[in-house]
C-alpha positions as CSV (number, residue, x, y, z in Angstrom):
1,X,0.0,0.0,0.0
2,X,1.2,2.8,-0.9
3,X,1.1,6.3,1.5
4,X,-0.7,8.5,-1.1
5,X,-3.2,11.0,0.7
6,X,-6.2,12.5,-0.2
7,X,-8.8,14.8,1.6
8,X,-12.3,13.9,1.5
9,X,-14.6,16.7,2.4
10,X,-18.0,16.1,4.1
11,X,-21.5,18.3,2.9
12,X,-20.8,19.7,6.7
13,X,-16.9,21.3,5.8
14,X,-15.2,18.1,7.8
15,X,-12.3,17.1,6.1
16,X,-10.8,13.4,6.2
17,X,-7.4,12.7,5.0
18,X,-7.4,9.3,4.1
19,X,-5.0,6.7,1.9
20,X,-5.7,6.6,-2.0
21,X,-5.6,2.9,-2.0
22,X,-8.1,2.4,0.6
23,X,-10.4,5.2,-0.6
24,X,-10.8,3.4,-4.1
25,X,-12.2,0.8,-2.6
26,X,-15.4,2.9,-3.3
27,X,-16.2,2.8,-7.3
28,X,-17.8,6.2,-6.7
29,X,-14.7,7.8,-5.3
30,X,-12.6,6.4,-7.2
31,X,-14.4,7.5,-10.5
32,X,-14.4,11.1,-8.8
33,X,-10.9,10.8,-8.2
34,X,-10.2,9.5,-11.7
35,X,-12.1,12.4,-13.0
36,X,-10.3,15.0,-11.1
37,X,-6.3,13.7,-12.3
38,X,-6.1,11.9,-9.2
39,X,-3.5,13.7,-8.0
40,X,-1.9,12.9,-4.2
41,X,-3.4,15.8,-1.9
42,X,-6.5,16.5,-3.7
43,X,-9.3,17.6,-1.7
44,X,-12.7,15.8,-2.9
45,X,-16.1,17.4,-1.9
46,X,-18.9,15.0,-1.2
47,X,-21.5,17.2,-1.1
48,X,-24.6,13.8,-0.3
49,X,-22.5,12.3,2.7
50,X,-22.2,13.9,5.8
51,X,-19.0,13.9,8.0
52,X,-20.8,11.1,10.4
53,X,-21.3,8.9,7.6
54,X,-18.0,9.8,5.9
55,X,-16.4,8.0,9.2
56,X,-18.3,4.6,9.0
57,X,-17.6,4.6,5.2
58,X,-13.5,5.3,5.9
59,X,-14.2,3.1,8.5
60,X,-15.3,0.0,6.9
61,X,-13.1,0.7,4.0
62,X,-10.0,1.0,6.3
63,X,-10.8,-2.8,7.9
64,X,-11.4,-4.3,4.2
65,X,-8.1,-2.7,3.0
66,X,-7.1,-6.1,2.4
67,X,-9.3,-8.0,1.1
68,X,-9.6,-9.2,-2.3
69,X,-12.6,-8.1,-4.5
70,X,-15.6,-10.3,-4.1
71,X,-16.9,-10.3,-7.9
72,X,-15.4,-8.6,-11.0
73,X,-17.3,-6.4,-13.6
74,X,-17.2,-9.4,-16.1
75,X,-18.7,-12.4,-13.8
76,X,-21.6,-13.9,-14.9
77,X,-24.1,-12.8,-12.1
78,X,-26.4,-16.3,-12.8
79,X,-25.3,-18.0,-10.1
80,X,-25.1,-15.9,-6.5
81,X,-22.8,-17.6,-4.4
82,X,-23.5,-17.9,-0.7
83,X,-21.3,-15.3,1.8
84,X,-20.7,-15.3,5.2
85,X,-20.8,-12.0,7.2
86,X,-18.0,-11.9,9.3
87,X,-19.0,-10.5,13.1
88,X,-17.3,-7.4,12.5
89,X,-19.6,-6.4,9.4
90,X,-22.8,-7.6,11.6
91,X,-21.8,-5.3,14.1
92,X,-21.1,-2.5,12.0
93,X,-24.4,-2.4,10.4
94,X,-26.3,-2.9,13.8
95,X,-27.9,0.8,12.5
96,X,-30.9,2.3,12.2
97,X,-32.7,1.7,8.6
98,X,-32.2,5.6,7.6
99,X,-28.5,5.6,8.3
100,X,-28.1,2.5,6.6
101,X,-29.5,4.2,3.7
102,X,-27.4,6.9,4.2
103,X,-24.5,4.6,3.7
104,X,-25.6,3.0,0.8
105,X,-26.0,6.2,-1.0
C-alpha cells in the first residue's frame, strides 16, 4: 500500500485525509478521483454524505483494505454464491434503517 493522501470533504466542511488505495475501494470515489487527475493531496467534496457517515464509510473501507474483491465487472451474475458475514460487518451495520441508507447512498 502505498502512503498516497487525499482529503475527503463532508457536505458539513469536515475534512478526512485518508490513503488513495483504501479510498478506491469505493467505485464512486474512485471514479471522482479518476475524474479529477487523481492527484496525491486533492481535496474531494462529497457534497450527499455527511462527515458522520463519511467516518463509517472510511471506517469499513480501512478494515477491508485487504481483502480481495468479491466479484469482477465481467462475472456472470447467474449463479449468486452464498457469503458469510463476518462479526465485524454484523456489528457494524447494527444501524438504524435511515443511516443504513445513508450509507448505501
Amino acid at each position: 500500500m502505498s502512503n498516497r493522501q487525499i482529503t475527503l470533504e463532508s457536505n458539513d466542511k469536515q475534512k478526512f485525509d485518508v490513503n488513495i488505495d483504501i479510498i478506491e475501494q469505493s467505485k464512486t470515489i474512485k471514479d471522482v478521483l479518476e475524474n479529477c487527475g487523481g492527484a496525491e493531496g486533492t481535496t474531494i467534496p462529497l457534497p450527499n454524505v455527511d462527515s458522520a457517515n463519511l467516518k463509517k464509510i472510511i471506517e469499513w473501507l480501512t478494515h477491508h483494505k485487504d481483502d480481495v474483491p468479491s466479484f469482477d465487472d465481467d462475472e456472470d451474475y447467474g449463479e449468486r454464491k452464498k457469503i458469510e458475514i463476518s462479526k465485524w460487518d454484523q456489528d457494524f451495520l447494527k444501524i438504524d434503517q435511515n443511516s443504513l441508507f445513508q450509507l448505501l447512498l
